[in-house]
C-alpha positions as CSV (number, residue, x, y, z in Angstrom):
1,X,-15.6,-22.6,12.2
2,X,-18.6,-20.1,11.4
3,X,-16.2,-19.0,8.5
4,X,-15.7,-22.2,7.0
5,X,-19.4,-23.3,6.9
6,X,-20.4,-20.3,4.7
7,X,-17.4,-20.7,2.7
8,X,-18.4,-24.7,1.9
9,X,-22.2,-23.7,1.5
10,X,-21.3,-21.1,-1.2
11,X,-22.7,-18.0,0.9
12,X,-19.3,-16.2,0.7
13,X,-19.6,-16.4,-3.2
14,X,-23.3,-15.2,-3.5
15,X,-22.4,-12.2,-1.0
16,X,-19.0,-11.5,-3.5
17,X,-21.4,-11.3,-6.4
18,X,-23.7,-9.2,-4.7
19,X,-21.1,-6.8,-3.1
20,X,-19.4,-6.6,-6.8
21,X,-22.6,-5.8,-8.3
22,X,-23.4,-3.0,-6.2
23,X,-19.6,-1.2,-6.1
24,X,-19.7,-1.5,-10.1
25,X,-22.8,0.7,-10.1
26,X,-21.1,3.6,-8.6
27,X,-18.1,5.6,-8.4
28,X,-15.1,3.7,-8.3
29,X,-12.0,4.6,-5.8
30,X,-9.3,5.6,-8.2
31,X,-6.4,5.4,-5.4
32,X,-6.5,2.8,-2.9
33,X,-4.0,3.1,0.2
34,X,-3.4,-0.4,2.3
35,X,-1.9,-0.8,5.4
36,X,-0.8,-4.6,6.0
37,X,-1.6,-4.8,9.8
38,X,-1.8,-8.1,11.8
39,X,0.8,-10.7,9.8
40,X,2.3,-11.5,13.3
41,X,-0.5,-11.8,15.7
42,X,-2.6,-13.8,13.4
43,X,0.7,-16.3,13.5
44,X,0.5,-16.3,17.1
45,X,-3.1,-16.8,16.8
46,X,-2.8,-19.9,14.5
47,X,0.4,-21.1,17.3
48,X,2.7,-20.2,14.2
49,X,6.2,-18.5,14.3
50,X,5.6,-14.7,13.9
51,X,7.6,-14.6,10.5
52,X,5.1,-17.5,8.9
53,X,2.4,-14.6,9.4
54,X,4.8,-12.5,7.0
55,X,5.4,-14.8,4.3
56,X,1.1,-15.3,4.5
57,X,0.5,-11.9,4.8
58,X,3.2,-11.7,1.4
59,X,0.9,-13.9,-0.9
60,X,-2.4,-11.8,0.1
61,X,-1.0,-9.0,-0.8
62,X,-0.5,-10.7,-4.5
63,X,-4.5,-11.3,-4.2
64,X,-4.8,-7.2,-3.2
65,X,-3.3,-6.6,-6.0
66,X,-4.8,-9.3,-8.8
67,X,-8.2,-7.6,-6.9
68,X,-7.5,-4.3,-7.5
69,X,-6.4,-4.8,-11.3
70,X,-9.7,-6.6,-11.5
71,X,-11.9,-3.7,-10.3
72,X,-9.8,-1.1,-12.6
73,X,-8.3,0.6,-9.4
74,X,-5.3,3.2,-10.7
75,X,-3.0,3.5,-8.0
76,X,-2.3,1.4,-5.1
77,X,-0.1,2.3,-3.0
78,X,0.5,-0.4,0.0
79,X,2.6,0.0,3.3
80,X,4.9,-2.7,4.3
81,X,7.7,-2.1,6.3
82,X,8.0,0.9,8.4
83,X,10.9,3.0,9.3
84,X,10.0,1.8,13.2
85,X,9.9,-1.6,12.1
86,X,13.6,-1.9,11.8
87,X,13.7,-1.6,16.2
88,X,12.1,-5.0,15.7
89,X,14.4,-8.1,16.6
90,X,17.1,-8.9,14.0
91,X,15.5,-12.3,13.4
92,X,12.3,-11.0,12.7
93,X,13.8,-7.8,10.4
94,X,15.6,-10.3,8.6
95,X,13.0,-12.6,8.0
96,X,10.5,-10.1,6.6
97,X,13.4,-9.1,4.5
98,X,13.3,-12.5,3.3
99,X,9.6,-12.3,2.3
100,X,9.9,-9.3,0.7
101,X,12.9,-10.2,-1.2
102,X,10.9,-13.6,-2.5
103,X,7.6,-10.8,-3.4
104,X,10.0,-8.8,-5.6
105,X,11.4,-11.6,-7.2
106,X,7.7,-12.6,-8.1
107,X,6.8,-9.3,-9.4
108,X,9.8,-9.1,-11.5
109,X,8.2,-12.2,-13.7
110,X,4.9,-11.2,-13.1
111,X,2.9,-10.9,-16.8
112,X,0.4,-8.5,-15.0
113,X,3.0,-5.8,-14.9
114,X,3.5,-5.5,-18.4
115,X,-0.3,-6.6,-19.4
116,X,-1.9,-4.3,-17.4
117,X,1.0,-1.7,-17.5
118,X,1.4,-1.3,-14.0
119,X,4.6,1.4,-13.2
120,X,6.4,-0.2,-9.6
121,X,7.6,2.3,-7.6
122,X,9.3,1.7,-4.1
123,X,8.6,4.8,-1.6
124,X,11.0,5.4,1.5
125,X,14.6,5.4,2.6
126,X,14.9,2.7,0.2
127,X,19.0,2.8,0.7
128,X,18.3,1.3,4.2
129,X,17.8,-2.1,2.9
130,X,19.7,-4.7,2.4
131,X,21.6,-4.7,-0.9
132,X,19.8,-7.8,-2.7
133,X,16.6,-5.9,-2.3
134,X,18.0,-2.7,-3.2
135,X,18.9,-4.3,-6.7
136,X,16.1,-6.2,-6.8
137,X,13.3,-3.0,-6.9
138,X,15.9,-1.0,-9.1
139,X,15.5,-3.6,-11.9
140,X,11.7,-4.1,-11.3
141,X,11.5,-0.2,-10.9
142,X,13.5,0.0,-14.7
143,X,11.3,-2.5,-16.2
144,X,8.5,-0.9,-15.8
145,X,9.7,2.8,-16.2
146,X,7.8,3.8,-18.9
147,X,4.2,2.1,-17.8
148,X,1.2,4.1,-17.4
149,X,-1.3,2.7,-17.3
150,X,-2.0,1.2,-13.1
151,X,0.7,2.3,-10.4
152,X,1.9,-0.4,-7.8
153,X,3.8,2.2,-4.8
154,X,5.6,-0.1,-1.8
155,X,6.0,1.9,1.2
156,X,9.0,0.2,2.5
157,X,11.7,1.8,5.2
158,X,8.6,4.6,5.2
159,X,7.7,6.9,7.8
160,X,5.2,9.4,6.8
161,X,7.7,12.6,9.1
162,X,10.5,11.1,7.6
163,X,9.0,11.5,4.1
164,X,8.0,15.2,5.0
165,X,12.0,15.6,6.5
166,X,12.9,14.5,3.4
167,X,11.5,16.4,0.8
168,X,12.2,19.7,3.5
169,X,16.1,18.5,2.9
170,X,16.1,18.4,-0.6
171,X,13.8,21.9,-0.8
172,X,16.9,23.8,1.1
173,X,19.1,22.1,-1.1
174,X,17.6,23.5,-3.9
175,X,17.2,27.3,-2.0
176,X,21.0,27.0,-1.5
177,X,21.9,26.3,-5.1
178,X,19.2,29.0,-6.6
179,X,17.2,26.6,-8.3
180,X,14.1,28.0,-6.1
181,X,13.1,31.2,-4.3
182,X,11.1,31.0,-1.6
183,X,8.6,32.6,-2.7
184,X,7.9,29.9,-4.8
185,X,7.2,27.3,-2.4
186,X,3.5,26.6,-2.4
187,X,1.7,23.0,-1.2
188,X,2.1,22.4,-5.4
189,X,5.5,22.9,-5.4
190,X,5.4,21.0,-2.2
191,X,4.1,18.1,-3.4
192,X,7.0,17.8,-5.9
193,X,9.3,16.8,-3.2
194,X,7.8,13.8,-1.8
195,X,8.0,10.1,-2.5
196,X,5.0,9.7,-4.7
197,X,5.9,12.7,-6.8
198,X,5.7,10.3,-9.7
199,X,1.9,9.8,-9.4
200,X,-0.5,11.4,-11.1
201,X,-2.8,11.5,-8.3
202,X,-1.2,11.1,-5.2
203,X,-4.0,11.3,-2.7
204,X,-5.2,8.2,-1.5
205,X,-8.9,8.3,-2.2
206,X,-9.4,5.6,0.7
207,X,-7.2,4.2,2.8
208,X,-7.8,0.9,4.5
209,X,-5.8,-0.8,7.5
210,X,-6.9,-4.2,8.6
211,X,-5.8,-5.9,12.5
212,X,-8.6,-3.2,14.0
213,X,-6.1,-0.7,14.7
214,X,-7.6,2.2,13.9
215,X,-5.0,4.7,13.5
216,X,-2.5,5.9,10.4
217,X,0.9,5.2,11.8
218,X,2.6,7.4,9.9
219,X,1.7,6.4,6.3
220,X,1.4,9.4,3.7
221,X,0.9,11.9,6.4
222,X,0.5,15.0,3.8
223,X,-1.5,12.8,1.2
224,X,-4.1,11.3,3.7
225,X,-5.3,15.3,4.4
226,X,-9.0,14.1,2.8
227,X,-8.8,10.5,2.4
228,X,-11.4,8.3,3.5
229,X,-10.2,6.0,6.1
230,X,-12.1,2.5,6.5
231,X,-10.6,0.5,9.5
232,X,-10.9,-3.4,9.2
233,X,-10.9,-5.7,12.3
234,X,-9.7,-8.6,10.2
235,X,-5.6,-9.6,10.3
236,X,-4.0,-9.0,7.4
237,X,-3.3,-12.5,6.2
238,X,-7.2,-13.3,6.6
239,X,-8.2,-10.6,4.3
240,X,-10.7,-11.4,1.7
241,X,-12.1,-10.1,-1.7
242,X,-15.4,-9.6,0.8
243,X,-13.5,-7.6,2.9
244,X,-12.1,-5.1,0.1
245,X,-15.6,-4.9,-2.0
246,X,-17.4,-3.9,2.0
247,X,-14.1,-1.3,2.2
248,X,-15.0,0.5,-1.5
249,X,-18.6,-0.1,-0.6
250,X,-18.3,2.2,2.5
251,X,-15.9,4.8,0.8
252,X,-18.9,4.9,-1.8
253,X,-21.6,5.8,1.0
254,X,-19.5,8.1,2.6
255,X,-19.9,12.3,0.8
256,X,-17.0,13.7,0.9
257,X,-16.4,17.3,1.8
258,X,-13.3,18.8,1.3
259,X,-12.0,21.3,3.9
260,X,-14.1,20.3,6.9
């Protein structure tokens, strides 16, 4: 109720302003990491089925994103789906497929991409989902190829170890076929192996996750070695503008030291 009064008496707008004024006058987070935490208790909150939460927790992730473009933010790389989300009931897997599948298609004819030359990138075990959306990020991931300009990563069927597994896999691959030496395995070379390989800064300045969990869950384990991490007791779906300008806000106050 609290929330709606400031909202109709314009308070909400004159704190936005204020909040964009004062994260424009410093230095700008140039990769933002977002874990999409709550869509399902925030439908049980609102006496909603548990996949309505997923579909509204879809379209603010389209405002993240318009957000982000907005504030000239580089990377954004968002988490969506985990690899331990697939222990979840078959209804509920199935559903959030379903979102996900109706995201894509809206990012496929999405102007922004191609304005604002954002590169789409889908980061996991990709071949674990269903064939539609398989297809469906392969022909988004071809269009925009050759963009360089803003990079959109969707951790989907991700897990942080599995990623790490991964890229260990295709390292004694290569050892076994002489392509590498051991000797010339180094946290550079390293780095080469792993989903966001194709980044040109794969370290999440800031990561945020909303729902008041305050933990990583897996999500870009070897990236997140220095990021700032700015926990949100909001539920995804309810997420704001606000809430994103108090998030860079923060990451600006905080000084950084690297190693410690």
């Amino acid at each position: 109720m609290l929330r709606g009064l400031l909202a109709a008496t314009g308070i909400y707008k004159i704190y936005e302003k204020w909040l964009l004024d004062q994260v424009r006058s410093s230095e700008m987070p140039q990769h933002i990491g977002v874990i999409l935490d709550g869509n399902r208790r925030w439908a049980l909150g609102h006496s909603l089925p548990k996949w309505e939460g997923h579909l509204w927790g879809g379209r603010k992730a389209e405002n993240f994103l318009e957000w982000c473009l907005e504030l000239g933010i580089q990377t954004v790389t968002a988490y969506v789906f985990s690899t331990e989300n697939f222990r979840r009931s078959r209804e509920e897997v199935e559903r959030i497929f379903d979102v996900l599948e109706r995201e894509a298609k809206g990012l496929e004819s999405d102007g922004r991409l191609r304005e604002k030359r954002v590169k789409v990138k889908a980061i996991g075990r990709t071949e674990l989902l269903p064939k539609r959306l398989q297809e469906l990020i392969a022909n988004i991931e071809d269009q925009t190829r050759n963009h360089d300009k803003h990079f959109l990563n969707i951790a989907v069927a991700y897990g942080g170890r599995a990623e790490i597994v991964d890229a260990a896999r295709k390292i004694a691959q290569d050892l076994g076929e002489g392509k590498i030496s051991p000797d010339g395995i180094d946290e550079e070379s390293f780095r080469n192996y792993l989903y966001t390989a194709h980044l040109p800064n794969p370290y999440p300045d800031l990561i945020i996750r909303t729902s008041g969990e305050e933990r990583l869950s897996g999500f870009l384990l070897w990236q997140s070695a220095y990021s700032e991490l700015c926990f949100l007791d909001v539920y995804w779906p309810e997420f704001r503008k606000i809430d994103l300008l108090r998030a860079i806000r923060i990451y600006q106050k905080r000084k950084r030291t690297y190693g410690r």
